[in-house]
C-alpha positions as CSV (number, residue, x, y, z in Angstrom):
1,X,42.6,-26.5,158.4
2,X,45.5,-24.2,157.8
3,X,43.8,-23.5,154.6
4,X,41.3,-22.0,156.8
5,X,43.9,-20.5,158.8
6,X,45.5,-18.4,156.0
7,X,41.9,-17.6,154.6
8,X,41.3,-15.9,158.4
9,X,45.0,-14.3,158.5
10,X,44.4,-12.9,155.4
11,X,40.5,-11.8,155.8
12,X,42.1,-10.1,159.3
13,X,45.2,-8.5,157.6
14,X,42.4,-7.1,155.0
15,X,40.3,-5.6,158.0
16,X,43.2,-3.8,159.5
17,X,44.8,-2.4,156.5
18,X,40.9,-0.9,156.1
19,X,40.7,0.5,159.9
20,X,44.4,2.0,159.1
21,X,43.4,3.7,155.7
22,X,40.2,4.7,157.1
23,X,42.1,6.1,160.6
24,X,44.1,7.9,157.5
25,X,41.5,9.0,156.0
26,X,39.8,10.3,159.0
27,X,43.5,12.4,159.9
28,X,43.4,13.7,156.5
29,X,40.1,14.8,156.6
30,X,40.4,16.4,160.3
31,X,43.6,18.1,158.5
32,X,41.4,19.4,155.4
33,X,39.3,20.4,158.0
34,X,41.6,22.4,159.9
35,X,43.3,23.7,156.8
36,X,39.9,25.2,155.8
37,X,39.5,26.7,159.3
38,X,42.7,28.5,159.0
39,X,41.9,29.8,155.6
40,X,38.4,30.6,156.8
41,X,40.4,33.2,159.8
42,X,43.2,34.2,158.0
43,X,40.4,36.3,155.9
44,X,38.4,37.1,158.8
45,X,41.3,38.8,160.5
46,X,42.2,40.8,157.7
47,X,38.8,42.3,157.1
48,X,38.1,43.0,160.5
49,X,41.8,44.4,161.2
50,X,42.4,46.0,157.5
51,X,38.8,47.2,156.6
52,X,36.9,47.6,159.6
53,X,39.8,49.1,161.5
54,X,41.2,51.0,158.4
55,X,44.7,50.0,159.4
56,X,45.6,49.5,155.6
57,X,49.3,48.7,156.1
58,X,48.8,45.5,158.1
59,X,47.5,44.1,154.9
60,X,50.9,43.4,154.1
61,X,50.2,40.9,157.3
62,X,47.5,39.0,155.7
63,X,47.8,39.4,151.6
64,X,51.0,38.6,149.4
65,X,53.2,41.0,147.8
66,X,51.9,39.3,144.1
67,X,47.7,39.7,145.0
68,X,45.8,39.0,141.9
69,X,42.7,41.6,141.8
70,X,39.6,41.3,140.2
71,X,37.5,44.2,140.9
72,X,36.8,46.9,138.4
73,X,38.9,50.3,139.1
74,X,41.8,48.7,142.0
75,X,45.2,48.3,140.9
76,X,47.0,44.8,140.9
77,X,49.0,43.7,143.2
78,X,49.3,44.2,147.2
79,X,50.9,47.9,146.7
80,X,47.7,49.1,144.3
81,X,45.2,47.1,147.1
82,X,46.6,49.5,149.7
83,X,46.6,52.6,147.5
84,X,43.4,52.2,146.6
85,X,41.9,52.0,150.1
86,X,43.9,55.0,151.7
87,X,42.5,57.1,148.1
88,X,39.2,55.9,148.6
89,X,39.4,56.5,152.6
90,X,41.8,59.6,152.9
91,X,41.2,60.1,156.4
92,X,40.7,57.4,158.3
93,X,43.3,56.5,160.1
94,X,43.7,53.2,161.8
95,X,41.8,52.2,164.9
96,X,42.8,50.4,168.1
97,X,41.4,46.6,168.0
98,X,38.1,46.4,169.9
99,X,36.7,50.1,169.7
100,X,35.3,49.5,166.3
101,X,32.5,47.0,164.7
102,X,33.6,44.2,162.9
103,X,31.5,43.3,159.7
104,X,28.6,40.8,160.6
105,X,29.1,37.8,157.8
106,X,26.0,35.7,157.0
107,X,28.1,33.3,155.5
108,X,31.7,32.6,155.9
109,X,32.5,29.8,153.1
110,X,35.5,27.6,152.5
111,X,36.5,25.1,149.8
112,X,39.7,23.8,148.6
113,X,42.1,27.2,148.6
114,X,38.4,29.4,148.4
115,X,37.0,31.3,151.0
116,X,33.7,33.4,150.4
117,X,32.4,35.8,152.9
118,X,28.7,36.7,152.7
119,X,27.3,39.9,153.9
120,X,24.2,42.5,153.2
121,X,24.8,45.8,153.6
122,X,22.4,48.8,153.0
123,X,22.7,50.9,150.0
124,X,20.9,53.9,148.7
125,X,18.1,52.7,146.3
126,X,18.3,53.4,142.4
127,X,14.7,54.7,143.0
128,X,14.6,56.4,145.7
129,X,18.3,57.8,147.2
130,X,16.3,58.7,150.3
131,X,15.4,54.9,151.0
132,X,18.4,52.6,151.5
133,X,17.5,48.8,150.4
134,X,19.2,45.8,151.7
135,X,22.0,44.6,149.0
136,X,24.0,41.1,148.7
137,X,28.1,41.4,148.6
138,X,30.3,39.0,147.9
139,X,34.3,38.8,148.3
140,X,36.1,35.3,147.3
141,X,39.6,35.0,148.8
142,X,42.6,32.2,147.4
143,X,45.0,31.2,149.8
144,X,48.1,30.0,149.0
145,X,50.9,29.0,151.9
146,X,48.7,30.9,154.6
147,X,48.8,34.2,152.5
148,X,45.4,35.9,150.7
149,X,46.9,35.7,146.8
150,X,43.5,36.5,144.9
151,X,40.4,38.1,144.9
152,X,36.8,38.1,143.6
153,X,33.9,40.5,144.7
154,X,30.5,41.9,143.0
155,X,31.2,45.1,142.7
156,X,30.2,46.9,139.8
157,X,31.3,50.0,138.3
């Protein structure tokens, strides 16, 4: 009988130490979750704000001082980012949140430290100039410690 007895203790001690690691796993999976949220917004805001509202110096905001850039043509770093976009846009000047339209995203994608943002946008056709042709764009953002560190887009030049 206490043979039984143990056998039960034991069997029960088993079963809770699986609802606990699987409560644990749940939490760490609702934090993963949560993580990737953030990540997902923290590039969000910074296109909307920085890009679509041309206010180029609150990238310093959103991207580290230490950005890694991939695209062809853009300095390194956050100081070349922001040079490049007030060369390439010499007169715009930033705009007051809500009085501009944000990029529409057909995809907003996060994974691990990733975050991939998925538009179209209409571009003169190699063919024809006159006829603008719907056209794919990527941008892939790492975060690291809540700060854009990295970026990937298919630009070519």
């Amino acid at each position: 009988m206490k043979f039984r007895h143990v056998i039960a203790v034991g069997a029960l001690a088993l079963a809770g130490c699986e609802q606990a690691g699987g409560e644990q796993d749940e939490a760490g999976i609702a934090d993963e979750q949560a993580q990737l949220e953030a990540n997902k917004q923290l590039v969000l805001d910074m296109w909307h704000e920085v890009l679509n509202g041309q206010n180029f110096d609150a990238a310093r905001e959103y991207i580290s001082p230490d950005y890694i850039q991939h695209s062809p043509g853009i300095e390194g770093g956050l100081d070349g980012l922001i040079d490049y976009l007030k060369t390439s846009r010499p007169d715009a000047e930033p705009l007051e949140p809500g009085t501009y339209p944000l990029t529409e995203f057909e995809f907003v994608l996060a994974e691990g430290d990733l975050v991939q943002l998925m538009h179209q946008r209409q571009l003169p056709s190699r063919d024809d100039p006159d006829t603008l042709v719907p056209v794919w764009w990527y941008d892939t953002y790492r975060i690291e410690d809540g700060m854009i560190v990295e970026h990937w887009d298919s630009i070519h030049r």
